[in-house]
C-alpha positions in Angstrom: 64.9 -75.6 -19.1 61.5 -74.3 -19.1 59.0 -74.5 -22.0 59.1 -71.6 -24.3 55.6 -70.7 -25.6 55.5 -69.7 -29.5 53.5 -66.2 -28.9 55.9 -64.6 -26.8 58.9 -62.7 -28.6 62.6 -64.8 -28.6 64.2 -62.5 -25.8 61.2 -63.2 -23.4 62.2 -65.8 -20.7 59.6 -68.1 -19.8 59.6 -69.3 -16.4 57.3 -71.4 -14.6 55.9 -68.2 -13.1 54.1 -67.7 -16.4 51.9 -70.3 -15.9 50.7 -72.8 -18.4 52.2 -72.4 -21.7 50.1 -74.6 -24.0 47.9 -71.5 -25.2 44.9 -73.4 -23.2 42.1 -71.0 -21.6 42.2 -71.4 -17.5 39.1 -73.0 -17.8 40.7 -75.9 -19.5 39.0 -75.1 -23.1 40.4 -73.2 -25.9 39.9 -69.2 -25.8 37.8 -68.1 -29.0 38.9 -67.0 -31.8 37.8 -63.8 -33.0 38.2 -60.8 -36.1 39.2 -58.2 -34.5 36.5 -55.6 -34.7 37.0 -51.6 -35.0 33.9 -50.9 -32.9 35.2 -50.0 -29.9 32.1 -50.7 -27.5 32.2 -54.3 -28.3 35.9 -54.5 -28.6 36.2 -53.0 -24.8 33.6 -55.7 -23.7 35.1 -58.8 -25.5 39.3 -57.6 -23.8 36.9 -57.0 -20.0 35.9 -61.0 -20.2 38.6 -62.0 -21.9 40.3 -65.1 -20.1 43.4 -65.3 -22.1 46.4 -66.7 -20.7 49.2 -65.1 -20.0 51.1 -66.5 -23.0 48.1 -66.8 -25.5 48.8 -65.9 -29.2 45.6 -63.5 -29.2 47.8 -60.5 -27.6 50.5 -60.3 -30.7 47.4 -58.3 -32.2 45.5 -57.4 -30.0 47.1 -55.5 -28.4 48.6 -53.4 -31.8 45.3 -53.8 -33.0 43.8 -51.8 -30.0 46.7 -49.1 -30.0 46.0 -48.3 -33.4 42.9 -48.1 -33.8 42.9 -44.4 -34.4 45.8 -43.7 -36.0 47.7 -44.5 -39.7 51.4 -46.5 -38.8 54.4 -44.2 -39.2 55.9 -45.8 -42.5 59.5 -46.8 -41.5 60.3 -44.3 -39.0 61.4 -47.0 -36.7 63.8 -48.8 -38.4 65.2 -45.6 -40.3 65.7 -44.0 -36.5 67.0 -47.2 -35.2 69.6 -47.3 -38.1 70.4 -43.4 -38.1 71.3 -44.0 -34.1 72.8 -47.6 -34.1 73.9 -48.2 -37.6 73.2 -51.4 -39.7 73.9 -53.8 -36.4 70.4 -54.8 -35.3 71.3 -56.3 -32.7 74.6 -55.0 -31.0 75.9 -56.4 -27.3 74.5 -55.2 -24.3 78.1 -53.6 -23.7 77.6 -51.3 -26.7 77.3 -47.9 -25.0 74.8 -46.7 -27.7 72.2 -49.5 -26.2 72.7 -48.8 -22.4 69.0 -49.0 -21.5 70.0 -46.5 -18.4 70.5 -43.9 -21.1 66.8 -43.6 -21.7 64.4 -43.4 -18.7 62.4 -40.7 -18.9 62.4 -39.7 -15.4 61.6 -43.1 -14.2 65.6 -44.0 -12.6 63.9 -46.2 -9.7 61.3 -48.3 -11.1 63.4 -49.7 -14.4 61.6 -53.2 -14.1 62.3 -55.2 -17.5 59.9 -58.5 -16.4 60.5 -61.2 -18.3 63.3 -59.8 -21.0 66.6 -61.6 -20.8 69.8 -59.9 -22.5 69.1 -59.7 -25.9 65.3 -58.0 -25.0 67.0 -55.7 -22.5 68.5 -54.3 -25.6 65.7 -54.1 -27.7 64.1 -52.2 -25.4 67.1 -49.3 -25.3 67.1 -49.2 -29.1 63.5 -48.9 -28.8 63.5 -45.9 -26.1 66.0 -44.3 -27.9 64.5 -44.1 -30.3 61.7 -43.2 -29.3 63.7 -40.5 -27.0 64.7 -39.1 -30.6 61.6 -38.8 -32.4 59.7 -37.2 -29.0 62.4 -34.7 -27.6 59.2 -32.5 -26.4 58.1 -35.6 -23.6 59.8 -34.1 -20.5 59.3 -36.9 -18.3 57.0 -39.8 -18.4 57.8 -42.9 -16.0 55.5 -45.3 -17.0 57.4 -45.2 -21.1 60.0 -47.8 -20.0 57.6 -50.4 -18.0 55.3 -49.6 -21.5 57.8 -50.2 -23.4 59.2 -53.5 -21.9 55.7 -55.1 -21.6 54.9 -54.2 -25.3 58.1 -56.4 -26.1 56.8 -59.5 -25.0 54.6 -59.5 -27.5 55.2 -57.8 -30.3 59.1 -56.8 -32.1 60.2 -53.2 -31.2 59.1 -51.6 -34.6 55.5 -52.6 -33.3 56.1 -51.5 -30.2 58.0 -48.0 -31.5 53.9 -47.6 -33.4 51.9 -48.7 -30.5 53.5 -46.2 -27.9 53.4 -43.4 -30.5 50.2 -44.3 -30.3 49.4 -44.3 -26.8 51.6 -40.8 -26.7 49.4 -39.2 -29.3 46.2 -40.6 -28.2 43.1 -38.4 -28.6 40.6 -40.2 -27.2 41.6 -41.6 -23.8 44.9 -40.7 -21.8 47.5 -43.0 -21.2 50.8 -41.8 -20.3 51.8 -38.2 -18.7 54.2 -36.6 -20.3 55.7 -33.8 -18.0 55.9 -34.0 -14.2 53.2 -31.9 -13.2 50.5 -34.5 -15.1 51.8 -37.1 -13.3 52.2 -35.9 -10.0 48.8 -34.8 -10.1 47.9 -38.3 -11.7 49.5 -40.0 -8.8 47.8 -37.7 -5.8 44.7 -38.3 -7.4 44.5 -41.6 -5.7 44.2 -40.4 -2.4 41.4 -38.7 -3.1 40.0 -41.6 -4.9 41.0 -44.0 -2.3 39.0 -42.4 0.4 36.1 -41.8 -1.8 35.7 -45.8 -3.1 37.4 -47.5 -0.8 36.3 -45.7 2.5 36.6 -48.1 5.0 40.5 -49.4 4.3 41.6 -45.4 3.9 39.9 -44.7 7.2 41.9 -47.3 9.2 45.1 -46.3 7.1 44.7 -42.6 7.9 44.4 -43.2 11.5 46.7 -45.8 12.3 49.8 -44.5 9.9 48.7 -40.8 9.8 50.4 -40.4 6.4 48.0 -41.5 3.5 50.2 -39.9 1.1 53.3 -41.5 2.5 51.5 -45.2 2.1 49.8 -44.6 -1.2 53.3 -42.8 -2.4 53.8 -45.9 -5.0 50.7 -47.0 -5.6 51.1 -47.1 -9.3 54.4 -49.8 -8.8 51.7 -51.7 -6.4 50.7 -52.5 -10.1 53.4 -52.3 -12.4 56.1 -54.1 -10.5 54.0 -56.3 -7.3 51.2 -57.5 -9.3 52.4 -61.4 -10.9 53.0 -61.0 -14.5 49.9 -63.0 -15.0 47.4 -60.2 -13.5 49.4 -57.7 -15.0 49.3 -58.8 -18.0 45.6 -59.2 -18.0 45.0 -55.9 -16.4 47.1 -54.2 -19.7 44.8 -56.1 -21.5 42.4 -53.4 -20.4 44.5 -50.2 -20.0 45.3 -50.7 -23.4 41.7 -50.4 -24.1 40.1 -47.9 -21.5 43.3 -45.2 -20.4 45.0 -44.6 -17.2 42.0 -45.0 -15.4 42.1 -48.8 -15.4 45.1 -48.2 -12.7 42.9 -46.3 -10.3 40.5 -49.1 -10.5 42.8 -52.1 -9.8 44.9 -49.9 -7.0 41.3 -49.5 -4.9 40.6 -53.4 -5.5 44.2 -54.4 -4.3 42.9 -51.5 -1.0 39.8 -53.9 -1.0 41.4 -57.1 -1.1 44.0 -56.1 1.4 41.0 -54.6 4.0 39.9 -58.3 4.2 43.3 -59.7 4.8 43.4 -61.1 8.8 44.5 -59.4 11.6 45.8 -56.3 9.1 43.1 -53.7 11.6 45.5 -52.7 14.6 48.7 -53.5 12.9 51.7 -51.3 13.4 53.8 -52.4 10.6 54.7 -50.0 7.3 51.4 -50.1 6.0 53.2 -49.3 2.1 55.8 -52.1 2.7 52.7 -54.2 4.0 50.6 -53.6 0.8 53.3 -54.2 -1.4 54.2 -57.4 -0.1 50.4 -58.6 -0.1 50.0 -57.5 -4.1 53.3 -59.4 -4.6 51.0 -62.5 -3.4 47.7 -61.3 -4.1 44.8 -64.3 -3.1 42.9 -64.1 -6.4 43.1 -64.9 -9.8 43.1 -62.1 -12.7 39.5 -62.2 -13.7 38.7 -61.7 -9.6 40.7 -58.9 -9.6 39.3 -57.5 -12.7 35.8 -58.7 -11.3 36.3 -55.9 -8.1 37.7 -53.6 -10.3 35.2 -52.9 -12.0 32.5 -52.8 -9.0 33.2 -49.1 -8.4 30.4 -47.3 -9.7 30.8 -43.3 -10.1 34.4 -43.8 -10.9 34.2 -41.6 -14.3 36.3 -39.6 -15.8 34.9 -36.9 -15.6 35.2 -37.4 -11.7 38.9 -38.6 -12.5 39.6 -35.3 -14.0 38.1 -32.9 -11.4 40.9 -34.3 -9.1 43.7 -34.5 -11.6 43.1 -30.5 -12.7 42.8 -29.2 -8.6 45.7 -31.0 -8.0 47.6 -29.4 -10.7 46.6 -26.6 -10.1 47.8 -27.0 -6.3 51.5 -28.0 -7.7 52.1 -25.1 -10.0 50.7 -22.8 -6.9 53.5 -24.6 -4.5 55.9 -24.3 -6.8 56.8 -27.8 -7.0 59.6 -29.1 -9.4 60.6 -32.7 -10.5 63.7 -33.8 -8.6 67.1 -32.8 -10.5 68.8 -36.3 -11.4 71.9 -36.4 -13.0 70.9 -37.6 -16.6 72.5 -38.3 -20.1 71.7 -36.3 -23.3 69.2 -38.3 -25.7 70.3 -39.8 -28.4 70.3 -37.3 -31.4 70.7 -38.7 -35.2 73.7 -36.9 -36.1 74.6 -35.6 -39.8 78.0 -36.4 -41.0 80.5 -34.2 -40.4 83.5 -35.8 -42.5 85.0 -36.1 -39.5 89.2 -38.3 -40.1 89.4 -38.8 -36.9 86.0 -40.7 -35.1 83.2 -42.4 -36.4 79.5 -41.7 -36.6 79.2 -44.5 -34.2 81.8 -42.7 -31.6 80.4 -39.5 -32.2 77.4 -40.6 -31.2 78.7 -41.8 -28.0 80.7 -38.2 -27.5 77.3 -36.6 -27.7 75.6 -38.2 -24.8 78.5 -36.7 -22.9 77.2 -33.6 -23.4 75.0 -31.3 -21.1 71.5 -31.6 -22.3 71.1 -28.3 -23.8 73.6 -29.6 -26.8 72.2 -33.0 -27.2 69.5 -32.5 -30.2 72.3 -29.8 -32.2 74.4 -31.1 -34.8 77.9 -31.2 -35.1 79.6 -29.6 -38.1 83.3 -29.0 -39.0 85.3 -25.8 -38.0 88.9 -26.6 -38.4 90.7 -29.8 -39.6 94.8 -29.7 -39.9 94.5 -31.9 -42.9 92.7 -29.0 -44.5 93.5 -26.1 -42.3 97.3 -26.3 -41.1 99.1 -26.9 -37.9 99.5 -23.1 -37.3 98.1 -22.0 -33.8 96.7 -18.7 -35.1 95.0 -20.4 -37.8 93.5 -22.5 -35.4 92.0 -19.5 -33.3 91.0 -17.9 -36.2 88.6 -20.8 -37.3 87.1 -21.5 -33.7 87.8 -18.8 -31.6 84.3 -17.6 -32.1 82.1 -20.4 -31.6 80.6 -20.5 -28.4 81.4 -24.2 -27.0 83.8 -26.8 -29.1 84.8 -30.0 -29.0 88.7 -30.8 -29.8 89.8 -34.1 -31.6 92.8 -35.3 -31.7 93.8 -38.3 -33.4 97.7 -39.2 -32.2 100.6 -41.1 -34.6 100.2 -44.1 -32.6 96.3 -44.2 -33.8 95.1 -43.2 -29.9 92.1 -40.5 -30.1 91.4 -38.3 -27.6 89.7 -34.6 -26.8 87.9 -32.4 -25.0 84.4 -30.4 -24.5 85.6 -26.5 -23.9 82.7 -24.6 -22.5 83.6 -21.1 -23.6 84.9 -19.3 -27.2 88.4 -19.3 -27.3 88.1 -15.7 -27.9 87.1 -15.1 -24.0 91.2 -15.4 -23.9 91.5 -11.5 -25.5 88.5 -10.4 -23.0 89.5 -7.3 -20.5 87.2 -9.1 -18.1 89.5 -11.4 -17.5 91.9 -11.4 -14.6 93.7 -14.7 -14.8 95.1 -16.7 -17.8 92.4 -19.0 -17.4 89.0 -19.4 -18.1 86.0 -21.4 -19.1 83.7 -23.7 -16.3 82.5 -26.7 -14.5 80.7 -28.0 -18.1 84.2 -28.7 -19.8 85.4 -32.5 -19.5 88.0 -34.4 -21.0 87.3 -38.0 -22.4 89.7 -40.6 -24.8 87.8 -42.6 -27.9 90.2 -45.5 -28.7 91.7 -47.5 -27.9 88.7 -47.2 -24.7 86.2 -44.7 -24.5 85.8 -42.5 -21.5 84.5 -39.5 -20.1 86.3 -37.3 -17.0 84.1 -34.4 -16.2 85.2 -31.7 -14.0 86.2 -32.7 -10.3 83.8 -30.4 -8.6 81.0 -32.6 -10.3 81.7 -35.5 -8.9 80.8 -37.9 -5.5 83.6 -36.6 -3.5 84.7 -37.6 0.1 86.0 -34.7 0.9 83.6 -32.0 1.0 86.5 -29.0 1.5 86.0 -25.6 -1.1 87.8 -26.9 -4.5 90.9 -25.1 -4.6 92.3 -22.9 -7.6 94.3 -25.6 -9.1 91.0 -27.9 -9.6 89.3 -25.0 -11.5 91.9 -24.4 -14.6 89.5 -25.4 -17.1 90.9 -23.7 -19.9 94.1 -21.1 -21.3 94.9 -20.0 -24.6 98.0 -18.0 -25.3 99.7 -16.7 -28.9 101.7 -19.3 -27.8 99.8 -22.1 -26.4 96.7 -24.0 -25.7 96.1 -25.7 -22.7 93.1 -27.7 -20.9 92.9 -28.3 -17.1 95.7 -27.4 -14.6 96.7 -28.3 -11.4 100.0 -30.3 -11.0 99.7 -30.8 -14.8 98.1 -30.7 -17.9 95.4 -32.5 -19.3 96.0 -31.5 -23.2 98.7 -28.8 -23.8 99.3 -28.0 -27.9 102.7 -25.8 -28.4 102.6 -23.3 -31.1 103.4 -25.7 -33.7 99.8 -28.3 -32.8 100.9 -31.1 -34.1 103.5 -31.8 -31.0 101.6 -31.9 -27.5 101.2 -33.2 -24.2 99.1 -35.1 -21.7 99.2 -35.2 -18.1 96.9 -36.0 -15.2 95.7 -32.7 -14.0 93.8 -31.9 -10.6 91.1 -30.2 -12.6 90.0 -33.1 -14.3 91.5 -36.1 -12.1 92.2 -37.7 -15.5 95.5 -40.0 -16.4 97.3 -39.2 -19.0 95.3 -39.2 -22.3 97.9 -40.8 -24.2 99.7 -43.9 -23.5 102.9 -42.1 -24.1 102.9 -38.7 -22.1 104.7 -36.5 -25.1 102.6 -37.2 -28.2 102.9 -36.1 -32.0 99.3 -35.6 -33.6 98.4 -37.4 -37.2 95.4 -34.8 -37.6 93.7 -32.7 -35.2 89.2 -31.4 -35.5 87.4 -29.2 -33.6 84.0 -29.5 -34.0 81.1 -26.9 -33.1 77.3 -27.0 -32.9 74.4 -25.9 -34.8 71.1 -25.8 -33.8 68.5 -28.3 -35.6 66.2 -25.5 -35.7 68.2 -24.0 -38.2 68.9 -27.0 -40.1 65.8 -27.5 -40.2 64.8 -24.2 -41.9 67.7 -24.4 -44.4 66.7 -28.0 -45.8 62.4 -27.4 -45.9 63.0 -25.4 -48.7 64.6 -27.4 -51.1 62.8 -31.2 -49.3 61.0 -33.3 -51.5 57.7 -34.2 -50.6 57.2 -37.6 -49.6 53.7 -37.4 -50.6 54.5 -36.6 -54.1 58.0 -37.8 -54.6 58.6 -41.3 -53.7 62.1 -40.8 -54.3 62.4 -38.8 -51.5 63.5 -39.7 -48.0 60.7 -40.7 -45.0 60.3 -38.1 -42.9 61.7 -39.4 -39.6 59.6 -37.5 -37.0 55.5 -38.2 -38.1 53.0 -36.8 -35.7 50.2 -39.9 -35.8 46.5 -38.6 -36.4 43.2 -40.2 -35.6 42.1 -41.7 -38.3 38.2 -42.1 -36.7 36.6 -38.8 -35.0 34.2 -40.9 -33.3 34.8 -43.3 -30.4 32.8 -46.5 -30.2 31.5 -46.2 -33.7 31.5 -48.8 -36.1 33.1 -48.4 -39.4 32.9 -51.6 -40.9 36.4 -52.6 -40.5 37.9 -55.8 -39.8 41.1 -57.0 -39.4 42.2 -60.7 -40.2 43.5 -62.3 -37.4 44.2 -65.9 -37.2 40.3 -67.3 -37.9 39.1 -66.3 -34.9 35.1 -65.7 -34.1 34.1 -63.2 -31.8 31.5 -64.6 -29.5 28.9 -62.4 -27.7 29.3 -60.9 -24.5 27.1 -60.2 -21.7 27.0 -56.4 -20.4 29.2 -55.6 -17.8 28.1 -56.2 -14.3 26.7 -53.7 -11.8 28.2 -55.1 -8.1 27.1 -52.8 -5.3 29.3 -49.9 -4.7 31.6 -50.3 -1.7 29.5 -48.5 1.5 32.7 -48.1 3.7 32.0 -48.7 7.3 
């Protein structure tokens, strides 16, 4: 059992990959002790020669510290979030569907690297991106949140973390993370660019011996984030924190430098991007030599940074290039209670990440309830046939819950349109709450073997009669309610390739909801009327979405603010070196 150092969070698992663990700087002495200063000049000189270990204490501020320099902390939007989504469990099981880290990627499905977080850190971090999925529904895709995210946790606890990427998000004064595809496509092709501008002589031999640049430097950003040993890494966030996305360029071209002066790589006929990967994975120099070349490339601004990023947006949106479609769960919305008999806020919440993405920020509210309502058929058409898309409860005598998601207004089944008993589409699904939750989406959405035309019987998604209701066909029924809805049945159906929903096919119901949707935008608009103001009534509520403002206009100014940190002194440090520029062959 290894050593477990003191500064790094409970769920981080310490290996002997981490390096020494005894807070001791490399060079054998203790690291200095420092106030952490607001003036960001000397601030982004001190974090350059920092030789922290890996494990040092210094980073459970620092790197808060540096994050929010700029901005005022959002309160308790955190915790109120976290609790709103997960309830009063801090720390639910990994098997809790709510805190499925998959759930929350933000576009980044392949490169879901955790590092050093063992179970219990795993789910931290999905509280924490669900959270954070919640409070930003506006970021459409941004790959590098969850490696952010994860590295943030080794350090700090996720309420930190939650104010430190809201931070970096919101950041006015250097970029950090794209937040739509374009950005970072453009971000990404930048370095090709780059590549054969600084490091001329290792792109020259790369684009004639491979003939596909773009192919090799197609992952040039994991070359970092998941090749690199956590020990550079770590040291090389050290500096992104401080100094933006361009700190990535900069170690990608000294890894290109590095790996020009590896032996007998000239000539090779190997997968140059397989070949470059494995090198980082073992790369021959410490962090501070890394660092060292990194930051030899003089003329690498950003001003020169941007020129490339804005042609090569601009080339995308003429292509007409789109992200790749993934199949992708809703986010996590904070439902209002609905007074729901039959499922809990907790199982509601997992219901709604069933749902297609359109319908995963709207809330749910109550349209018809038999305890309330009846068990008439015509009373229930006459509460829900109008809403656009419903979800059916149904809560059985022998306490088994079960439903549906129905695509289309019941009232479509009057329409003169229509020219079969059926209707609805491919978005319905069936799914069971207890005693197991589980989802069965439409047949014609799933991984199928046989790639024949679905036939007729696999596309009865829904049929409503003065006499019946009925959901999913083909040699059977999924849910079928008689006149009188409080007797039923359940069968596996073609349309839905479901068993039986009930344990015992023929089922009487205890009480049976169906619930529709309202758009937050509306809620919204009804409540700011009659909202306290948190600013003036401390009584009221925190708001839970807070848009983070730079506190300071001016970059690199001092302001005369310290923060107490341990009692650290901040020693002075020589201006950054001017290495020649790299001359290419």
């Amino acid at each position: 059992m290894s050593k477990r150092s003191s500064s790094f969070m409970p769920w981080v698992d310490v290996g002997k990959d981490l390096g020494n663990v005894d807070g001791t700087h490399q060079n054998g002495s203790s690291p200095p002790s420092l106030p952490l200063t607001s003036d960001q000049n000397r601030l982004k000189k001190f974090v350059r020669k920092g030789h922290w270990p890996v494990d040092h204490s210094i980073r459970q501020e620092l790197w808060h510290h540096i994050c929010m320099l700029n901005v005022v902390t959002a309160g308790s939007v955190y915790k109120e979030t976290a609790r709103a989504l997960f309830g009063d469990e801090p720390h639910s099981s990994s098997s809790d569907h709510n805190s499925n880290d998959s759930h929350q990627t933000f576009g980044n499905e392949d490169h879901l690297t955790t590092y050093k977080l063992d179970q219990s850190g795993r789910d931290e971090l999905a509280r924490l991106l669900s959270v954070l999925a919640h409070t930003r529904p506006e970021i459409s895709y941004c790959p590098l949140l969850h490696p952010m995210a994860s590295l943030l946790l080794h350090y700090m606890d996720a309420e930190r973390a939650f104010d430190c990427l809201s931070a970096l998000l919101g950041s006015r004064n250097y970029k950090y993370l794209d937040q739509s595809w374009v950005e970072f496509e453009a971000y990404r092709r930048s370095f090709t660019k780059l590549a054969k501008k600084f490091a001329t002589q290792a792109n020259s031999v790369i684009a004639k011996q491979s003939g596909e640049q773009d192919a090799v430097y197609q992952d040039w950003i994991w070359w970092i984030l998941e090749d690199l040993p956590f020990t550079h890494l770590v040291r090389v966030i050290d500096c992104y924190l401080m100094e933006g996305l361009k700190i990535f360029y900069r170690v990608a071209l000294a890894v290109l430098q590095l790996y020009k002066k590896r032996k007998g790589w000239v000539g090779s006929s190997g997968d140059f991007a397989a070949s470059i990967r494995e090198f980082t994975k073992a790369i021959p120099v410490t962090p501070e030599a890394l660092l060292g070349i990194c930051f030899q490339f003089r003329g690498l601004s950003r001003t020169v940074i941007d020129t490339y990023n804005t042609k090569f947006k601009l080339n995308i949106r003429e292509e007409g290039s789109t992200a790749p479609v993934r199949k992708t769960n809703g986010i996590a919305a904070v439902l209002n209670e609905v007074n729901s008999t039959i499922i809990t806020p907790k199982q509601l919440q997992s219901l709604w990440r069933w749902l297609p993405q359109r319908f995963s920020l709207m809330q749910p509210r109550l349209v018809f309830t038999t305890t309330e309502h009846g068990v008439s058929l015509n009373t229930f058409y006459n509460k829900c046939e109008f809403e656009e898309q419903t979800v059916l409860l149904i809560k059985t005598l022998d306490n088994e819950v079960f439903g549906a998601y129905l695509s289309s207004p019941w009232s479509t089944r009057n329409s003169r349109e229509q020219k079969t008993s059926y209707f609805g589409n491919g978005e319905s699904f069936l799914f069971t709450v207890t005693p197991t939750e589980q989802h069965f989406p439409w047949v014609g959405l799933s991984d199928r073997e046989d790639k024949e035309p679905l036939d007729v019987a696999s596309q009865l998604f829904m049929r409503g009669t003065r006499n019946l209701v009925s959901i999913g066909g083909g040699e059977g029924e999924g849910i079928h309610l008689e006149n009188d809805i409080s007797e039923g049945w359940s069968e596996s159906c073609k349309t839905f390739n479901n068993p039986p929903l009930a344990t015992n096919s023929r089922f009487q119901s205890e009480i049976i909801e169906v619930l529709a949707f309202q758009d937050v935008g509306h809620i919204a608009v009804e409540t700011s009327e009659t909202q306290s103001d948190p600013a003036t009534d401390p009584a009221a509520d925190p708001v839970i979405e807070t848009e983070t403002e730079p506190a300071i206009d001016t970059v690199g100014e001092p302001n005369g603010e310290i923060s107490t940190v341990d009692s650290i002194e901040l020693k002075e440090v020589v201006a950054e070196e001017s290495p020649p520029v790299d001359q290419g062959p």
